[in-house]
TORKEDREN-21493 format. One record per residue: x, y, z of N, C-alpha, C in turn; residue number from 1. Coordinates in steps of 0.001 Angstrom, whole numbers, plus 500000, padded with zeros to 6 digits. Example, Ala and Ser with C-alpha at 12.3 -4.5 7.8 and 13.67 -1.06 7.14 Angstrom:
BEGIN
      nu      nv      nw     cau     cav     caw      cu      cv      cw   nr
  513190  494310  507800  512300  495500  507800  513200  496700  507800    1
  512850  497750  507080  513670  498940  507140  512900  500030  507870    2
END
This chain:
BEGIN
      nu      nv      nw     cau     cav     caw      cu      cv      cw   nr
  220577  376489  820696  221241  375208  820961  221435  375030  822456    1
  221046  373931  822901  221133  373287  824611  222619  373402  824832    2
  223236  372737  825703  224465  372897  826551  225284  371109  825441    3
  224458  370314  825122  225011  369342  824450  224520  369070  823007    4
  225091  368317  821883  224433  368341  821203  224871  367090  820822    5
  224064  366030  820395  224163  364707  819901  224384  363914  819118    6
  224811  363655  818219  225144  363187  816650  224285  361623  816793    7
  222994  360827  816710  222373  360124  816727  222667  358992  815794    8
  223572  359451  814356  224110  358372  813775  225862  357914  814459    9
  226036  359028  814919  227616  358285  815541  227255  357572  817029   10
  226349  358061  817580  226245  357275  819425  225904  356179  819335   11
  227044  355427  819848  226887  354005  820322  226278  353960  821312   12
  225473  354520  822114  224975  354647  823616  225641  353951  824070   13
  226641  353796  824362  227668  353510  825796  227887  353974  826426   14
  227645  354991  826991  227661  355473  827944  228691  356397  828600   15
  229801  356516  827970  230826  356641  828212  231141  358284  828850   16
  230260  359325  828215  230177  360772  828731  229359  360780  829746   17
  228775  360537  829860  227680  360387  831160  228811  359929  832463   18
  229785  359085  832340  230544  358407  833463  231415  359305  833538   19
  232074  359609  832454  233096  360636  832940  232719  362060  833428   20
  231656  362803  833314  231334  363928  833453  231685  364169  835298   21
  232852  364992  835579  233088  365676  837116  232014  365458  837995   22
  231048  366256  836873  229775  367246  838346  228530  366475  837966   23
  228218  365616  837562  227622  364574  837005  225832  364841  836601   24
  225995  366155  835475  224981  366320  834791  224353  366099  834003   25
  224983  364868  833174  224905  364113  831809  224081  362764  832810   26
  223243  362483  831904  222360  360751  832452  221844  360579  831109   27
  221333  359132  831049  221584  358516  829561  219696  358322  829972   28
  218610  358995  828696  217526  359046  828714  217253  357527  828382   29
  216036  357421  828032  215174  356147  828272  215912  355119  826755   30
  216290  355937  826096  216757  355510  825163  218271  355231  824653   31
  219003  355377  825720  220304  355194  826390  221262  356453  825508   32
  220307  357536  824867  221233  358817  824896  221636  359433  825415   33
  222914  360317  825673  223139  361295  826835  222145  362382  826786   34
  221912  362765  827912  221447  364200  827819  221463  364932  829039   35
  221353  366244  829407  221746  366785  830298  220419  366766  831006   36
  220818  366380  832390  219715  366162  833650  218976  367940  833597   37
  217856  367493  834180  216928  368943  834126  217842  369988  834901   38
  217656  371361  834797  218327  371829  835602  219626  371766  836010   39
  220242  371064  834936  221815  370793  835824  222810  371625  834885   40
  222214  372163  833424  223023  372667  832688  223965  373824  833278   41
  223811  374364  834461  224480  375827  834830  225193  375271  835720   42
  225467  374068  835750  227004  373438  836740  227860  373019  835801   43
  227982  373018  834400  228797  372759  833596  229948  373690  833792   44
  231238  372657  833903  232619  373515  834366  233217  373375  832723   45
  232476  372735  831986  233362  373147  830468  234692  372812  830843   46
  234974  371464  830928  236333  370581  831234  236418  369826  830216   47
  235788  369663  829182  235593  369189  828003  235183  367431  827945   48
  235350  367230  828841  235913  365547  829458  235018  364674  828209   49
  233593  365243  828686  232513  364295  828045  232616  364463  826210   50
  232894  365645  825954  233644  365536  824387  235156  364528  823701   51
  235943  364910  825072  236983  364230  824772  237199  362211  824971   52
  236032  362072  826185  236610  360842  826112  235339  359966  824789   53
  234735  360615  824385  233118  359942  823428  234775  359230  821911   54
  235010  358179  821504  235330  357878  820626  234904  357764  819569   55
  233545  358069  819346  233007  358230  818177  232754  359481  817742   56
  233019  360440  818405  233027  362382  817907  231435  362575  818052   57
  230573  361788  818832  229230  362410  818621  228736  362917  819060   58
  229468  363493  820640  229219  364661  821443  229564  366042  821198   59
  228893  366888  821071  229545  368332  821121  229239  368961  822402   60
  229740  370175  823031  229096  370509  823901  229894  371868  823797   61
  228904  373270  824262  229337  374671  823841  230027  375168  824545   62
  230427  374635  825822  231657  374762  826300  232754  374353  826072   63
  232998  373317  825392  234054  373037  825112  233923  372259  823629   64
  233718  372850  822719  233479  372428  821230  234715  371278  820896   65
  233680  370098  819996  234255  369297  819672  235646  369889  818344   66
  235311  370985  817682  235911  371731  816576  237331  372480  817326   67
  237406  372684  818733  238473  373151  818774  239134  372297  820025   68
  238787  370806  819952  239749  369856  820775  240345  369205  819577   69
  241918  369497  819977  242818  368565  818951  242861  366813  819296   70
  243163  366321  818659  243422  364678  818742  244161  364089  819606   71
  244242  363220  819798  245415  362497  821181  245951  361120  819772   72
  246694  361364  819207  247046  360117  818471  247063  359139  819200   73
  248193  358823  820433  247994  357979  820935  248593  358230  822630   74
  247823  357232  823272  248306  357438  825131  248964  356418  825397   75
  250456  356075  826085  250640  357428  826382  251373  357765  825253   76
  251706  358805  825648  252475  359892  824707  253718  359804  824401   77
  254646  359581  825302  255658  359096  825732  255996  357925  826603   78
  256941  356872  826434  256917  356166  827846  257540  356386  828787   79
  257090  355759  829750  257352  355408  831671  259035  356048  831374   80
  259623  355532  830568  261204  355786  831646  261824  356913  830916   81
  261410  357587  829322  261877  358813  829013  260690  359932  830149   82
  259902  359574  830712  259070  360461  830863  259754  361021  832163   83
  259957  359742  832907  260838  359869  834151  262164  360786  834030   84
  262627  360556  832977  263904  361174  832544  264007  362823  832383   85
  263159  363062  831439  262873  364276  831683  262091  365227  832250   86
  261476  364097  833520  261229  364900  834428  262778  365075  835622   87
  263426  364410  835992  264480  364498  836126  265380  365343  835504   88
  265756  365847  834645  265914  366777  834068  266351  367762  834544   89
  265183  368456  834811  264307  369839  835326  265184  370151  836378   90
  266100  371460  835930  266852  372110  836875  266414  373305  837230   91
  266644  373805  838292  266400  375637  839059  267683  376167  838437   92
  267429  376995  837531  268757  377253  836810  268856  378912  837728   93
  269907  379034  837893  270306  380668  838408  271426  381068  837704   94
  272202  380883  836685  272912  381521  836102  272713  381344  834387   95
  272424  382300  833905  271825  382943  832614  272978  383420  831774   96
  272627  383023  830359  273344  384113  829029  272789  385410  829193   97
  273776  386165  828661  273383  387500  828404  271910  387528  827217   98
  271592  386789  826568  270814  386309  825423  269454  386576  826273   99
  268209  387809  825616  267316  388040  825333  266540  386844  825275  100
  265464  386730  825900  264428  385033  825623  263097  386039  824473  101
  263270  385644  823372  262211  386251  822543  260668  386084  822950  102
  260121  386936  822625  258980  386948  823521  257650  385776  822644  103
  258049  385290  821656  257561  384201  820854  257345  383330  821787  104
  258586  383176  822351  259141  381749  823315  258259  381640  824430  105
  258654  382925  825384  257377  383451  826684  256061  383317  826179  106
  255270  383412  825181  254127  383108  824747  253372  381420  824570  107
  254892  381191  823755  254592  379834  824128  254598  378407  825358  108
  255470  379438  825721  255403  378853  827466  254486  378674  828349  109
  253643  380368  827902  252927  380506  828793  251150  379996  828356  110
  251136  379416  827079  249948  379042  826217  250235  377315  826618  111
  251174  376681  827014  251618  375487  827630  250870  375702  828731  112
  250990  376525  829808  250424  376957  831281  248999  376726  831325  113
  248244  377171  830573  246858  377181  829774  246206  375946  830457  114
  247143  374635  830159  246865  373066  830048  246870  372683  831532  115
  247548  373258  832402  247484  373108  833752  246470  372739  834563  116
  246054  371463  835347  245015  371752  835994  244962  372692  836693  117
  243206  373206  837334  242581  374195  837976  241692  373232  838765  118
  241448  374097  839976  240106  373256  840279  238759  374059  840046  119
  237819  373034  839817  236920  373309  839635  237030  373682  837711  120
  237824  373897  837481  238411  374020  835744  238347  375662  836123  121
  238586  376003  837000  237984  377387  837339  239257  378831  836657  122
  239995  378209  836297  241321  378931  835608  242079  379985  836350  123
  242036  381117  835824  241410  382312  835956  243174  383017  836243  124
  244071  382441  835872  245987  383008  836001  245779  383539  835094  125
  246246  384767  834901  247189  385928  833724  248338  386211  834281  126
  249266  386942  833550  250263  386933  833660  250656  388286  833544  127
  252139  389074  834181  252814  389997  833859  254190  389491  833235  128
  254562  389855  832105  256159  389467  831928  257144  390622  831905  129
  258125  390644  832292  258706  391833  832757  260065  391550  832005  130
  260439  391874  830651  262064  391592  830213  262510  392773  829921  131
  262218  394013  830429  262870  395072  829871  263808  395188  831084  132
  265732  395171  830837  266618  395110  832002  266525  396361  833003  133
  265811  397596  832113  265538  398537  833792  264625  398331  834803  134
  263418  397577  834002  262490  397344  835055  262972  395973  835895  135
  263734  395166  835481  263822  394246  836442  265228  395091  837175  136
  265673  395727  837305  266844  396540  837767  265605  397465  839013  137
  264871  397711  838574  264121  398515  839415  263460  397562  840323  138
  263002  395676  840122  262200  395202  840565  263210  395051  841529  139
  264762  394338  841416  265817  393909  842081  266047  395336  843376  140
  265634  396355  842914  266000  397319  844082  264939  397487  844924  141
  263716  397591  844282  262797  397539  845437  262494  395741  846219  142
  263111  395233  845867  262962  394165  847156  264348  394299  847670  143
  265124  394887  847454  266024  395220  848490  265556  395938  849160  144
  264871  396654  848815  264181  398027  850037  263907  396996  851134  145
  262632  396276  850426  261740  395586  851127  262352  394700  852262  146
  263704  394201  851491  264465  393231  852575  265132  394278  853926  147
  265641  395479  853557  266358  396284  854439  265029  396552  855738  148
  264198  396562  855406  262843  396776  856169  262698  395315  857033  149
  262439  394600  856761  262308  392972  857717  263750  392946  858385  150
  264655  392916  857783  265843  392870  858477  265919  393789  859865  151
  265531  395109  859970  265044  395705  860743  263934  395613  861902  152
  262615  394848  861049  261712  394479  861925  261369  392858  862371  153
  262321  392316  861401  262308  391028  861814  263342  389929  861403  154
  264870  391002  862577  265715  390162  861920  265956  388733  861853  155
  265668  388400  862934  265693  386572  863557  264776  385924  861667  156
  264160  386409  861730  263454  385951  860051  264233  386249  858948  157
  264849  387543  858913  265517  388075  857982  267143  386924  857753  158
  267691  386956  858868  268812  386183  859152  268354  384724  858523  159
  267354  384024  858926  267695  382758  858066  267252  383016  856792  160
  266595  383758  856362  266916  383770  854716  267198  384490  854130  161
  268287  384439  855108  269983  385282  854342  269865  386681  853385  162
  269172  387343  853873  268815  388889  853755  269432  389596  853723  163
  270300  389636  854733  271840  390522  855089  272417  390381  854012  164
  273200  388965  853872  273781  388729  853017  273343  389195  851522  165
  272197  389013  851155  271615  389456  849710  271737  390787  849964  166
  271103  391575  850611  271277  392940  850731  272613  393713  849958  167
  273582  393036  850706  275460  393077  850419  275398  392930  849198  168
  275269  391632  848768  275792  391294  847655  274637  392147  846092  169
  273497  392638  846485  273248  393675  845681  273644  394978  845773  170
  274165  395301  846959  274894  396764  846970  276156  396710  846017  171
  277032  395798  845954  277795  395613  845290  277633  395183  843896  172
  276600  394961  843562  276459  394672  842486  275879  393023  841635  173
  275575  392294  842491  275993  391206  842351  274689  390786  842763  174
  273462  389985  841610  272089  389488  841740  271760  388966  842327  175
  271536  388278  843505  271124  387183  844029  269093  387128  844331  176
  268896  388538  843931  267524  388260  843471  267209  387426  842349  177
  267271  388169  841160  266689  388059  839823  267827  386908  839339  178
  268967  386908  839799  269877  385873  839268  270442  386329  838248  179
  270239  387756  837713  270490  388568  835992  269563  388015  834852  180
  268641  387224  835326  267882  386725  834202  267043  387535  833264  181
  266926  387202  832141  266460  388600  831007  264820  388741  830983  182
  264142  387737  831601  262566  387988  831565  262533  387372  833313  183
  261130  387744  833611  260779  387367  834892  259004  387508  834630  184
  258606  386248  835100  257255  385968  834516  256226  386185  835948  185
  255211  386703  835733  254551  386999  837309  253122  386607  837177  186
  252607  385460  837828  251627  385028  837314  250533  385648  839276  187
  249504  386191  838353  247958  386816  839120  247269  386469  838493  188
  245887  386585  839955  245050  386267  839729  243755  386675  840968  189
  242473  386948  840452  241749  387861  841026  241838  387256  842654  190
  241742  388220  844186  242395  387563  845085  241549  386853  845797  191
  239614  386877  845105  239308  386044  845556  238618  384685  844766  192
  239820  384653  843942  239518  382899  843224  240275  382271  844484  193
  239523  381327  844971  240059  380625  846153  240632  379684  845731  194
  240880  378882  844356  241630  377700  844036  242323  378439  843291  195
  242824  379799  842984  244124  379838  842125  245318  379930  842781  196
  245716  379789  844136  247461  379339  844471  247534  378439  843884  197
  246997  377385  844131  247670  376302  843707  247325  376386  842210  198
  246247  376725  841621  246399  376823  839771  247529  377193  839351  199
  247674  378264  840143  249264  379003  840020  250584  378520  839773  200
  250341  377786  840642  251576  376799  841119  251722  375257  839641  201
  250792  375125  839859  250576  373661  838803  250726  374803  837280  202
  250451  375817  837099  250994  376191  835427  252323  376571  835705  203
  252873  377582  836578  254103  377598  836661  255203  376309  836080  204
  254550  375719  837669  255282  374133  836755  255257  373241  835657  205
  254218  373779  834637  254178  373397  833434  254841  374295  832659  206
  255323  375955  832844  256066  376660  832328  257433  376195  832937  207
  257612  375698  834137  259122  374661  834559  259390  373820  833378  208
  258886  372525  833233  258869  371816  832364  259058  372364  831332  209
  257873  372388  830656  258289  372473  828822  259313  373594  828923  210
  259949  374289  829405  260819  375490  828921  261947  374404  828821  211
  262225  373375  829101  263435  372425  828565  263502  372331  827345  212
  262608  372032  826727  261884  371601  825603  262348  372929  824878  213
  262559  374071  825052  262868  375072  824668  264395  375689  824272  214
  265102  374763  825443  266442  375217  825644  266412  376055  826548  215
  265336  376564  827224  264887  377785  828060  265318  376713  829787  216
  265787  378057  830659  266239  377433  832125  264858  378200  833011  217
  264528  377911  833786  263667  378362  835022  264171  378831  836452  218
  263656  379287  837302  263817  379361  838571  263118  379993  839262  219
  262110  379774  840205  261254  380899  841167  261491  381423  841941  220
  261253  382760  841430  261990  384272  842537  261240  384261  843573  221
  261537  383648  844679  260598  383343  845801  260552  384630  846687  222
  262301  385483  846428  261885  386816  847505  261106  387581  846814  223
  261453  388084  845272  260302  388889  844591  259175  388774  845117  224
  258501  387111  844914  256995  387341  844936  256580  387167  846330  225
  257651  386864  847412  256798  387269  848718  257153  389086  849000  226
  257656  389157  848482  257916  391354  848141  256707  391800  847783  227
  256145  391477  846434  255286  391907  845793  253877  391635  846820  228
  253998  390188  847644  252608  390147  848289  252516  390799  849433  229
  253590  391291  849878  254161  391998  851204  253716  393328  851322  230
  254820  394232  850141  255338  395394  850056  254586  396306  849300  231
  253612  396952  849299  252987  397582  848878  254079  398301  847100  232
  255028  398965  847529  255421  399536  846203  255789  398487  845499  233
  256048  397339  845182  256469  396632  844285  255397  396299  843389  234
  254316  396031  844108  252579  395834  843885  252271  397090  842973  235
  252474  397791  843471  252311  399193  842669  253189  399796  841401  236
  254521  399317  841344  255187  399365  840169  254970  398472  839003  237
  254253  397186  839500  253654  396249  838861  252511  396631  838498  238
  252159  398060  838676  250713  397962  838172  249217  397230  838630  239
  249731  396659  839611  248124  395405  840001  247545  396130  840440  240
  246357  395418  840023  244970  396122  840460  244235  395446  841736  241
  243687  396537  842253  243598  396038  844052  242782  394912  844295  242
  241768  394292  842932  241611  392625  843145  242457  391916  842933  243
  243720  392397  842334  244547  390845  841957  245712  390849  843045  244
  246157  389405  842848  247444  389282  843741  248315  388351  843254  245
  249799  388843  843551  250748  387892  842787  250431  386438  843715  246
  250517  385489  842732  250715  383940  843437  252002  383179  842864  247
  252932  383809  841872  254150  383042  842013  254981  383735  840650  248
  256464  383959  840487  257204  384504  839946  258565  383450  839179  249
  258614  383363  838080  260003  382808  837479  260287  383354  836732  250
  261511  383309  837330  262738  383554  836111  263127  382603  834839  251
  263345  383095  833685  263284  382679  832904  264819  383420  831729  252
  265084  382394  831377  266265  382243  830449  267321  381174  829939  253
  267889  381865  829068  269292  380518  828715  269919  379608  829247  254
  270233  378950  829859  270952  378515  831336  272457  378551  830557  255
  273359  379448  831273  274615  379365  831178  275405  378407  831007  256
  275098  377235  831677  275643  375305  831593  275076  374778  831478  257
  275381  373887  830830  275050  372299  830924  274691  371504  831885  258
  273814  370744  832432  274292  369540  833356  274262  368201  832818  259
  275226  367814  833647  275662  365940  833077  274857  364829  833655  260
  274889  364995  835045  274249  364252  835572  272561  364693  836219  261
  272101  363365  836796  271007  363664  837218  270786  363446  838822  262
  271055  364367  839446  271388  364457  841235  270430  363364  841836  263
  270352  362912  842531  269943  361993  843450  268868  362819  844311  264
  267370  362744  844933  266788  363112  846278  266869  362229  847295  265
  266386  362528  848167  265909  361818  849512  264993  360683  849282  266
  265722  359284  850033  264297  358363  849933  263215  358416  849837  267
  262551  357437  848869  261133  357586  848959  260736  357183  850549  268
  259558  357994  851302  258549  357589  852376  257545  357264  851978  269
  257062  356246  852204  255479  355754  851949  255280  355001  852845  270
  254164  354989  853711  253642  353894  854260  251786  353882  854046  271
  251887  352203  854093  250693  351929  853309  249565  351243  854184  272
  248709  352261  854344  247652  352063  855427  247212  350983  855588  273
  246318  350949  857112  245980  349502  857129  244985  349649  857888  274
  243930  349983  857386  242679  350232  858310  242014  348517  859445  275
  242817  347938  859262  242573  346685  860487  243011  347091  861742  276
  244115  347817  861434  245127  347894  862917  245072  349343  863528  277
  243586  350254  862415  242667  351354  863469  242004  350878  864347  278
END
């Protein structure tokens, strides 16, 4: 079987996969069927597009099988002002229940992440999840190491992000790493996929999101994962392997409160070009 396959009683030849296709290997033969341009089959990024947008189901294609894309009942999905809403929502939660996040939940969070754009569709995030309380007890001490070390070699850096201070307040007892949260999610990826920071970043924030949806709170351990990309032993208690590299860390759990309201940001900036007055 080729890279597409055609259903000849469902194609309306409209054209419609051929236009949407990214990398634009699909062209409509003499007979206004799709078919894949000579030679172009080994640029297929398997983004499914040309399966998903065909309304008549008569595309298949073996990258992305028509048999395992679910349905879109209807777009959108939600409207404009709940959508707004709960994106608004979305808090950096730092204070946690004592309450275990079942690892059902982390699975499904992280099978949400999945859906994230990539570029190039190029994927390629796995994950470490870390909820056992000694190992994050162990993660919380070795970036204290790590911090006692910059503070030393670079305090003027260390000082504005309040290092000292964290330092203290984990000697005493008191999280201001991990926040006490019961899982901590660590998303890698091989270190030379050149578009996975930001893949990284865009599933994270789809594990932000839907964890509402969960009852689940978020927050990104920003000293952890510049520790882990830093500090050699943290890298190493983590197990990574010398192609991969952490690209971003959350915490994950219950959120201790409620919130009522929905805080206010900073004005919108936009200004809207005007290529006359180049």
């Amino acid at each position: 079987m080729g890279l597409i396959r055609v259903d000849l009683e469902k194609c309306e030849r409209d054209g419609i996969c051929v236009d949407v296709c990214p990398v634009h290997i699909l062209v409509l033969n003499h007979d206004m069927r799709p078919e894949v341009a000579p030679g172009m089959a080994q640029y297929c990024i398997g983004c499914g597009h040309c399966v998903a947008a065909c309304p008549h189901e008569a595309l298949n294609n073996v990258r992305s099988p028509l048999a395992e894309q679910g349905k879109l009942p209807a777009y959108p999905v939600v409207d404009s002002e709940t959508a707004l809403a709960f994106l608004r929502s979305r808090r950096s939660i730092r204070r946690y229940t004592d309450f275990p996040v079942p690892r059902e939940l982390i699975v499904r969070l992280l099978q949400a992440a999945r859906y994230a754009p990539s570029g190039h569709n190029s994927q390629g995030i796995s994950y470490i999840v870390v909820d056992e309380l000694s190992a994050l007890k162990r993660i919380r001490g070795l970036v204290a190491d790590w911090m006692r070390e910059v503070i030393v070699s670079q305090p003027e850096m260390a000082n504005r992000l309040h290092m000292p201070g964290i330092v203290r307040a984990h000697e005493r007892g008191e999280d201001l790493i991990l926040r006490d949260a019961p899982a901590l999610i660590v998303a890698i990826a091989p270190k030379d996929l050149r578009p996975a920071p930001i893949t990284a970043c865009l599933a994270l924030e789809y594990v932000e999101l839907y964890a509402t949806t969960l009852s689940l709170g978020t927050c990104w351990a920003g000293y952890a994962q510049v520790c882990a990309q830093q500090y050699p032993p943290l890298a190493e208690y983590l197990r990574l392997k010398e192609e991969m590299g952490v690209l971003g860390m959350l915490m994950v759990g219950y959120p201790r409160y409620r919130y009522h309201r929905l805080p206010e940001r900073n004005a919108l900036q936009i200004e809207w070009f005007d290529a006359k007055s180049s």
